[in-house]
N, C-alpha and C positions, 0 to 999 in steps of 0.2 A: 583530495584523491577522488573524490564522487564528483566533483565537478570536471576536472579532467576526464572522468569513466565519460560523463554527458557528452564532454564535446566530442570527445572521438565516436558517441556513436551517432552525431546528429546529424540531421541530413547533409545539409550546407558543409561538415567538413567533412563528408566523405566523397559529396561527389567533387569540392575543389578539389583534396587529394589527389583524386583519378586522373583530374586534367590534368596537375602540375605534374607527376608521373609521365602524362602520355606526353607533355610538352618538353620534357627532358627527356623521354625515350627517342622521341623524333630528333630533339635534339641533338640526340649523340649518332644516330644515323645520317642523321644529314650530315653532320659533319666526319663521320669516318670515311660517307665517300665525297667528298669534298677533301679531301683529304688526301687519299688515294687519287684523285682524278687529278689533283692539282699537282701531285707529286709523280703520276703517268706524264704528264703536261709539260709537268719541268725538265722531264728526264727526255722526254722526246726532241724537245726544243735544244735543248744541250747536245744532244747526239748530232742533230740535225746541224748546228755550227758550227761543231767540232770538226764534222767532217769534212767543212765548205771549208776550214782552216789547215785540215792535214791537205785536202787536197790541191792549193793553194802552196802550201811547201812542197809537193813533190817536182813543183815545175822549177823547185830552184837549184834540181839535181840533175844528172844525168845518169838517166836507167842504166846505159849502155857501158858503165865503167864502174859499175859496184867491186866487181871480181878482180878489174886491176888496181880500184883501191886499197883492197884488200893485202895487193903482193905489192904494194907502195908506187905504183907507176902513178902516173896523171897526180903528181903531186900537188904542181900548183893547183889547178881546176879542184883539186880535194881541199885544199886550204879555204879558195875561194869559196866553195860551196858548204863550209864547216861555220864561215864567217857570218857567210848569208843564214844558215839556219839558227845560227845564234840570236844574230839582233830579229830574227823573226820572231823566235821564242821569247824573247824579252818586251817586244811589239805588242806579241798579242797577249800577256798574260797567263802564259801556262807554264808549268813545270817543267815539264820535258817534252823534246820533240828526240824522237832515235830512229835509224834506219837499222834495220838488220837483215842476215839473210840469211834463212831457215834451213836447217839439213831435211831435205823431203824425203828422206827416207823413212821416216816414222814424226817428223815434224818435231820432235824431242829436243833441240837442241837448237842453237842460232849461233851468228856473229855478230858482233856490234860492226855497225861501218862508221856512222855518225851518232852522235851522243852530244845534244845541248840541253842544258841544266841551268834554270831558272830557279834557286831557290828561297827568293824573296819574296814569291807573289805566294803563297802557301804555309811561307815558317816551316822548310821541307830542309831534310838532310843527304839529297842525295849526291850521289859521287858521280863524275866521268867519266865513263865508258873510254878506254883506248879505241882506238883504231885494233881491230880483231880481237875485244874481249870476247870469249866464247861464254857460254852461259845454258842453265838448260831451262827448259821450258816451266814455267812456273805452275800450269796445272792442266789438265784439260779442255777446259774450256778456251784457253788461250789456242791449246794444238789444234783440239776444231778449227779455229778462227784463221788458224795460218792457213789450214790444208783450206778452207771453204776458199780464200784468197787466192790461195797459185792454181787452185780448181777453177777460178773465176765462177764459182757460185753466187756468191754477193757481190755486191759494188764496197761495200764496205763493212767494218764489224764495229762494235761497242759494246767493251767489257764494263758493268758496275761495279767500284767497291765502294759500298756504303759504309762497310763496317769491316773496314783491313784490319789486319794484324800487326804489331811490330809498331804499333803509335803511328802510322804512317795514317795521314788524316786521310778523308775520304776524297774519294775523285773516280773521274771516270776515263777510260785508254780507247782512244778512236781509232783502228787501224785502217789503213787503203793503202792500195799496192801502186807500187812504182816501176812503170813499164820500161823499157827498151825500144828502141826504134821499129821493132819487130811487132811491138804491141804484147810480149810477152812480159809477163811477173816475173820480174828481177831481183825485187826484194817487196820488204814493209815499209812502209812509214807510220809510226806510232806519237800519237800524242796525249800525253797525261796532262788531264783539267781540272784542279779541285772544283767540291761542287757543294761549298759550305755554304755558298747561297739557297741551297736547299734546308738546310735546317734554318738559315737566317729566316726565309720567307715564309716557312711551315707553322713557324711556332707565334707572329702577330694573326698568322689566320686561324687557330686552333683558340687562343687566347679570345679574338673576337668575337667566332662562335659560342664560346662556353659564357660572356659576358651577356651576349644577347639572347641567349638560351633564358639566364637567371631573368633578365630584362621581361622578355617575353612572359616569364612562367609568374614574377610578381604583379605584374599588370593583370595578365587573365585572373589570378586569384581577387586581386580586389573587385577587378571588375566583376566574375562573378557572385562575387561574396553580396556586393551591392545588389546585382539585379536579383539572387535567389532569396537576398531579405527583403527586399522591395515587393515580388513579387511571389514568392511563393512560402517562405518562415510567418511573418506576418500575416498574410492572410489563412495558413492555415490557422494561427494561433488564434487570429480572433473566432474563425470557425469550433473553436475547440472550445474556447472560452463560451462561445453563446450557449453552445452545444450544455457545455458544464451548468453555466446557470439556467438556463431551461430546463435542467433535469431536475434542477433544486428549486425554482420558483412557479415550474412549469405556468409563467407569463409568456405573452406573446412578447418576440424585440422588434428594433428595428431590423428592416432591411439591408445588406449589405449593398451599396452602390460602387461599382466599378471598385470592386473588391482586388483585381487582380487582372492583365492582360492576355492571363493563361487562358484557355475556354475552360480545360477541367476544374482549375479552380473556381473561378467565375460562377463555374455552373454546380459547383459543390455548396458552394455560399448560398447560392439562386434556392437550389432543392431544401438546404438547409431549412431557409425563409420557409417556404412551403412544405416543410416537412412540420415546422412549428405548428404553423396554421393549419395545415392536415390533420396533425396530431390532438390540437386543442379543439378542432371541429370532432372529434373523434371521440374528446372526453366529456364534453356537452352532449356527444349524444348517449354516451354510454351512460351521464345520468337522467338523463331521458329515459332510456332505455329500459323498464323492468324484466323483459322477460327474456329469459337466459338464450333462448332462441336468437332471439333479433340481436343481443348485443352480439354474439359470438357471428352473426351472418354479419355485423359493421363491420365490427373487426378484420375478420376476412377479407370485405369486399374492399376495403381501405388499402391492408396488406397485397391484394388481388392488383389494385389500378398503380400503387408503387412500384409492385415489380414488373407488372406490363409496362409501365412509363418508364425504365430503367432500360429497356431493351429495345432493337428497331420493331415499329411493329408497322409500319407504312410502308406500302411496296407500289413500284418500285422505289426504292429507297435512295437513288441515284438515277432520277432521268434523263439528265445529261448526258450518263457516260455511257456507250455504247460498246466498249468495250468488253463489257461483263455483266452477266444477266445473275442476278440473285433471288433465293425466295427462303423463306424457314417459317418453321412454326413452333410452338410448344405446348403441350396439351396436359397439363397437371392433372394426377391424379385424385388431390383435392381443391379447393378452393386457393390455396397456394402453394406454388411444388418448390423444388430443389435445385431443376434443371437450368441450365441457361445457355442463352444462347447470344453471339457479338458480333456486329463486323462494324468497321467504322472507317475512314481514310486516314492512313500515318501522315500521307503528302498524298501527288496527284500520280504515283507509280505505284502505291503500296497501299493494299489493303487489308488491315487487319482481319482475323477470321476467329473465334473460339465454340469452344462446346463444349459444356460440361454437366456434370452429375454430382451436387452433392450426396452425400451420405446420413440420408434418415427422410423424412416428408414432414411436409404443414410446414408452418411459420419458422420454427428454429432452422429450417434448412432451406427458405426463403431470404432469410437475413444473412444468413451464409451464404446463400448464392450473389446474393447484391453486394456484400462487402467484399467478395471475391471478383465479382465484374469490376468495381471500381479501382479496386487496385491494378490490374490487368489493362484498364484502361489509363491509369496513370503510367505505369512501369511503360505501356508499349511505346509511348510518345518519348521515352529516354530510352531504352535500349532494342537494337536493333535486332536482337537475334530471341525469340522463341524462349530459347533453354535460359538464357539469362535472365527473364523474367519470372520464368518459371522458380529459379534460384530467387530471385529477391522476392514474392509474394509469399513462397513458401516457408523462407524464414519469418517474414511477418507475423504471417497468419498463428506458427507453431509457437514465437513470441506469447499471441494474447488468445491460445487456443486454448478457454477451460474445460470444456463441451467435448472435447476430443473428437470433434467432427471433421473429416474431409471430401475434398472434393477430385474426380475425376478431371483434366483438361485436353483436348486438345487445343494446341494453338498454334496456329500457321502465319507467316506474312507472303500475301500475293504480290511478288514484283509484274504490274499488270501487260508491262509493255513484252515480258518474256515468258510470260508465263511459271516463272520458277517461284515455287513455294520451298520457303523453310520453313519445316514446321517441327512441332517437340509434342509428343506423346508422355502424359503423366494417367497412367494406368487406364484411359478408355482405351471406346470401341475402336478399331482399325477403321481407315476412311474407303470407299469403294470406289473405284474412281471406271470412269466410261470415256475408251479413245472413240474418236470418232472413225463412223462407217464399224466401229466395234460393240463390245458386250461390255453391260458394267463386270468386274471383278472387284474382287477384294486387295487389300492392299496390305501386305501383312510387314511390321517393321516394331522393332523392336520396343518394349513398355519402360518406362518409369516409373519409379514410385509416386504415387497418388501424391496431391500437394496435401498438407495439413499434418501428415503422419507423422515425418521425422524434422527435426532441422538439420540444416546443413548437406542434406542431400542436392547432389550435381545433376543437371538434369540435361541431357544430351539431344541436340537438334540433328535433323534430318534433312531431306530435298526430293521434293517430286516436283517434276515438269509438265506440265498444261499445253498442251498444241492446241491451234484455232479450231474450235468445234468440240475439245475435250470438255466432260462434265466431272466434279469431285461433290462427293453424298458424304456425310457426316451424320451421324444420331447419337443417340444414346441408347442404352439396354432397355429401354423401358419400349423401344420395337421390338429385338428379338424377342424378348422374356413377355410379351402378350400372352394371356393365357384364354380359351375357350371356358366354355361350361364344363368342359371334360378333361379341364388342367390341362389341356396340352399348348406348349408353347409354340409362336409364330414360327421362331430360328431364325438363325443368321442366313440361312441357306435360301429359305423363304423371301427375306428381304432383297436377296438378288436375284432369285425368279421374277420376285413382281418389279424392279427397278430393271430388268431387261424388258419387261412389258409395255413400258412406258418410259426406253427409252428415246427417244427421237422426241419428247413434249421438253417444253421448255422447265427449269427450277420449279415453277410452280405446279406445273403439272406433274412434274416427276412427284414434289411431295404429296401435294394432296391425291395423286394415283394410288400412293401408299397408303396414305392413311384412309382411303374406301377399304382396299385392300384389308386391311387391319379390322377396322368396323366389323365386314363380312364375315371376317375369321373368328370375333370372338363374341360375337352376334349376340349384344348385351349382356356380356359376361363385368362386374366388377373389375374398373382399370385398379391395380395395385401399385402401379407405378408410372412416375411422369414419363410424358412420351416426346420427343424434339426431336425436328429431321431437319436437315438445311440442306440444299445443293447450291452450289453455282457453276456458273458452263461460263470459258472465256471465248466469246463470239469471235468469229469471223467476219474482221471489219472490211 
C-alpha cells in the first residue's frame, strides 16, 4: 500500500498521467468531429446522387398525363412508363421510386400515380401502391417539402431517417418535381435509398480512432517515462543522494558531469558542487574564525553572494533583444533579506517575470526566498500559466513547511511579440503600470492567498496588455512602508508621484529615480524592511 501511496505521488507518474489524459481527451475530440464531419460528408454525397438518380427518372415520365393517369386514360404509355420505372429501380439499387400528386390545399394528402418497389436491396417489406392509392401526408416535414416543390423554392428536398420507426431500416427520400410541358409541377418524384452504408463506414473509422488513440497514448508514456528517468528522476536523485551524504560526512564529492540535458537541472547539480565547496570553504573559515564578529560577518557575506548569484544581477540582461528593456534591484534590509526578484526566457516570445516578499528577515527568509525562486523556476518551464504554478509550488512548499513561513508572489509570463501578460497575484503589492504619452497608475486586481499558508489553495490568473512604449513597475512593501526619523511612512501614493516624475527614463532610471527618492525621504533613518523595485517597458521597435 505505501509503495502504490509513492508512485502515485511521484513526479514521473503524475506528469505521464496528464499526458495520457490529454492524449485521449484530444483523442475523443478529434474523433467526435471526425465523426460528425465524415457523417455531414456522407449524407451530403448521398443527397447529392440521389437526386442525379430521381432526376434521371423523371424523364422516363410524362408531366403532362399524371391527371389522365389517374382517370385510367393513356393506358398504354402508363404501363410503358410503370415498366420503365421498375427495371430503373431495380438498376440503380433503391427501394422505392413513387410519383404522387399532392392535394395543395394544405399539402395533407397525396395520390399515388406510380409505385415501384425494390425490396431485395434493403431486406424491406414494402407493399405496391395501386394506381390512385390516396394516403395522407406522413409529417410535416414532408408538407414543407411538397409545398417548397410546387412553390419552386428548391430544386430539390431530402428527408433523413436515420432512426425510423416501425423496424423500417434507415434510408434517406429524395424528392424532385416533375414538370409538364408548360414547365409547371405536376407532381413528385420520390425515391427511397437505404443508407446502411453509413453505419457500415462509421464504425472501422471510430474503431480506428480509438486503436490509435491507445497506440499513441502507450507510446508517449514509455517514451516519456524513459526521457523523465533519463533525464530528470535520476539526476535529481543522485542530487539528493550527494546532498544527503554531505550533510552526514560533510566531505567534499565529485562533480557531477553532464548530469542532465535540462539547464535547470544541470545547473542544480553545477550549484550543488559549489554549494559543497562554498559550504566547506565556509566551515574552515569559521574554525578559523574566533571572534563571534567575523564568523557571523562570513556567514552572511557567504549567504549574501548565494542569494545575489541566484538572481539576475547583470543589466542589460538581454542585449540582444531589443524588444524589451529591463532593470531591478533589491536592497535588504540586513545582510541577507527575504525579497526576491526573477525574470528569465521560457522560449524566445515569453518572458518570465516574479516578485516576491517572504515573511520574517535575515537568513531563515533568505533560504526561503531561494527555495521558492527555484521551484518557480522549475514549475515555469512545464506550465504555462501563472496560477498553475502557483498551485503546484504552493503545495510543495505547505508539504515541507515546518517554519510556517510564506511568501508573497507576483508572477506574470510576457508574450513579447503582443505584449499580453498573464499574470497571478498571491497576496502582493498591485503592479503600476505607465501607458505611453500617459501617467503611471496603479493597477488594482483581485489577491490570492500568499503561497506557503494553506495547501490546496487555487490560485487564479489574470491579463494585462503592454502597447509599444508602455512601462509595468513591480515592488514590494518594503517602498511604501519606508519609514523617516518621524515614523512616517513613504505610501503607495508617494511611489506614483515620484514614478510620474521619472517617467519618460528608461527601467533603470525609473528605479534608481526611486530609490534617491526614497534615500531623501528617510534621510538615514533604520531600513526595517527589504526594499525591490523592477520595471520593464516593451520598446517600440
Amino acid at each position: 500500500m505505501k509503495r502504490l501511496s509513492r508512485i502515485r505521488n511521484s513526479m514521473t507518474f503524475n506528469i505521464i498521467g496528464v499526458i495520457v489524459l490529454l492524449l485521449i481527451f484530444f483523442g475523443t475530440i478529434v474523433a467526435t468531429i471526425g465523426f460528425y464531419s465524415f457523417t455531414y460528408s456522407f449524407k451530403k454525397e448521398y443527397s447529392t446522387t440521389t437526386f442525379h438518380m430521381a432526376d434521371t427518372a423523371t424523364t422516363l415520365i410524362n408531366g403532362d398525363h399524371l391527371d389522365e393517369y389517374l382517370k385510367g386514360e393513356e393506358k398504354e404509355e402508363y404501363d410503358r412508363s410503370r415498366r420503365y420505372l421498375d427495371g430503373y429501380c431495380k438498376r440503380i439499387g433503391v427501394s422505392l421510386i413513387y410519383i404522387i400528386v399532392v392535394d395543395r390545399s394544405d399539402y395533407g394528402r397525396f395520390v399515388s400515380v406510380f409505385n415501384a418497389v425494390d425490396n431485395s436491396v434493403d431486406d424491406t417489406k414494402y407493399t405496391i401502391w395501386e394506381l390512385g392509392h390516396k394516403r395522407e401526408t406522413t409529417n410535416d416535414e414532408y408538407r414543407k417539402t411538397y409545398q417548397q416543390i410546387y412553390d419552386k423554392e428548391i430544386l430539390y428536398g431530402t428527408i433523413y431517417r436515420t432512426h425510423p420507426p416501425d423496424g423500417i431500416h434507415p434510408h434517406i427520400t429524395t424528392l424532385v418535381p416533375v414538370h409538364d410541358s408548360n414547365d409547371e409541377v405536376s407532381g413528385i418524384l420520390c425515391i427511397q435509398r437505404p443508407i446502411r452504408e453509413l453505419k457500415d463506414a462509421r464504425r472501422p473509422y471510430l474503431i480506428t480512432i480509438m486503436i490509435s488513440t491507445i497506440l499513441l497514448s502507450l507510446f508517449a508514456a514509455i517514451f516519456v517515462t524513459s526521457y523523465l528517468t533519463r533525464q530528470v528522476v535520476k539526476p535529481i536523485k543522485m542530487v539528493s543522494k550527494e546532498a544527503t551524504r554531505f550533510a552526514m560526512e560533510n566531505t567534499k564529492g565529485e562533480p557531477f558531469e553532464n548530469i542532465s540535458e535540462i539547464k535547470e537541472i544541470s545547473g542544480l547539480a553545477h550549484y550543488m558542487h559549489k554549494m559543497e565547496t562554498d559550504m566547506l570553504e565556509y566551515i574552515e573559515n569559521i574554525t578559523e574564525i574566533t571572534a563571534e564578529k567575523e564568523r557571523i560577518g562570513a556567514e552572511l557575506s557567504l549567504a549574501r553572494n548565494i542569494q545575489i548569484s541566484s538572481i539576475p544581477n547583470e543589466f542589460p540582461p538581454f542585449p540582444d533583444r531589443k524588444e524589451f528593456d529591463i532593470f531591478a534591484s533589491m536592497t535588504p534590509a540586513k545582510e541577507v533579506g527575504g525579497d526576491l526578484y526573477n525574470f528569465f526566457l521560457i522560449d524566445d516570445d515569453h518572458l518570465a517575470i516574479v516578485i516576491g516578499d517572504v515573511s520574517g528577515k535575515g537568513i531563515p527568509a533568505a533560504l526561503f526566498m531561494m527555495v521558492s525562486n527555484i521551484l518557480i523556476m522549475d514549475w515555469m518551464h512545464i506550465n504555462d500559466s501563472p496560477a498553475e504554478v502557483m498551485n503546484s509550488i504552493n503545495d510543495i512548499i505547505c508539504a515541507r513547511n515546518a517554519a510556517d513561513m510564506f511568501v508573497t508572489l507576483w508572477l506574470g509570463i510576457l508574450e513579447i511579440s503582443t505584449g499580453r501578460i498573464i499574470a497571478c497575484n498571491a497576496g502582493h503589492e498591485d503592479a503600476v503600470i505607465y501607458r505611453k504619452n500617459g501617467d503611471f497608475t496603479l493597477t488594482r486586481t483581485k489577491h490570492d492567498l500568499v503561497v506557503g499558508a494553506l495547501p490546496g489553495i487555487k490560485y487564479h490568473d489574470y491579463e494585462i496588455t503592454l502597447n509599444p512604449g508602455d512601462k509595468l513597475f513591480i515592488y514590494t512593501d518594503g517602498a511604501t512602508e519606508a519609514t523617516d526619523n518621524e515614523n512616517r511612512m513613504y505610501t503607495l501614493e508617494k511611489v506614483v508621484e515620484t514614478l510620474n516624475k521619472v517617467k519618460d527614463g528608461s527601467p533603470r532610471e525609473i528605479v534608481e529615480g526611486l530609490h534617491r527618492s526614497l534615500d531623501e525621504f528617510v534621510a538615514g533613518a533604520p531600513q526595517f524592511d527589504d526594499i525591490t523595485l523592477l520595471c520593464i517597458e516593451l520598446k517600440e521597435v
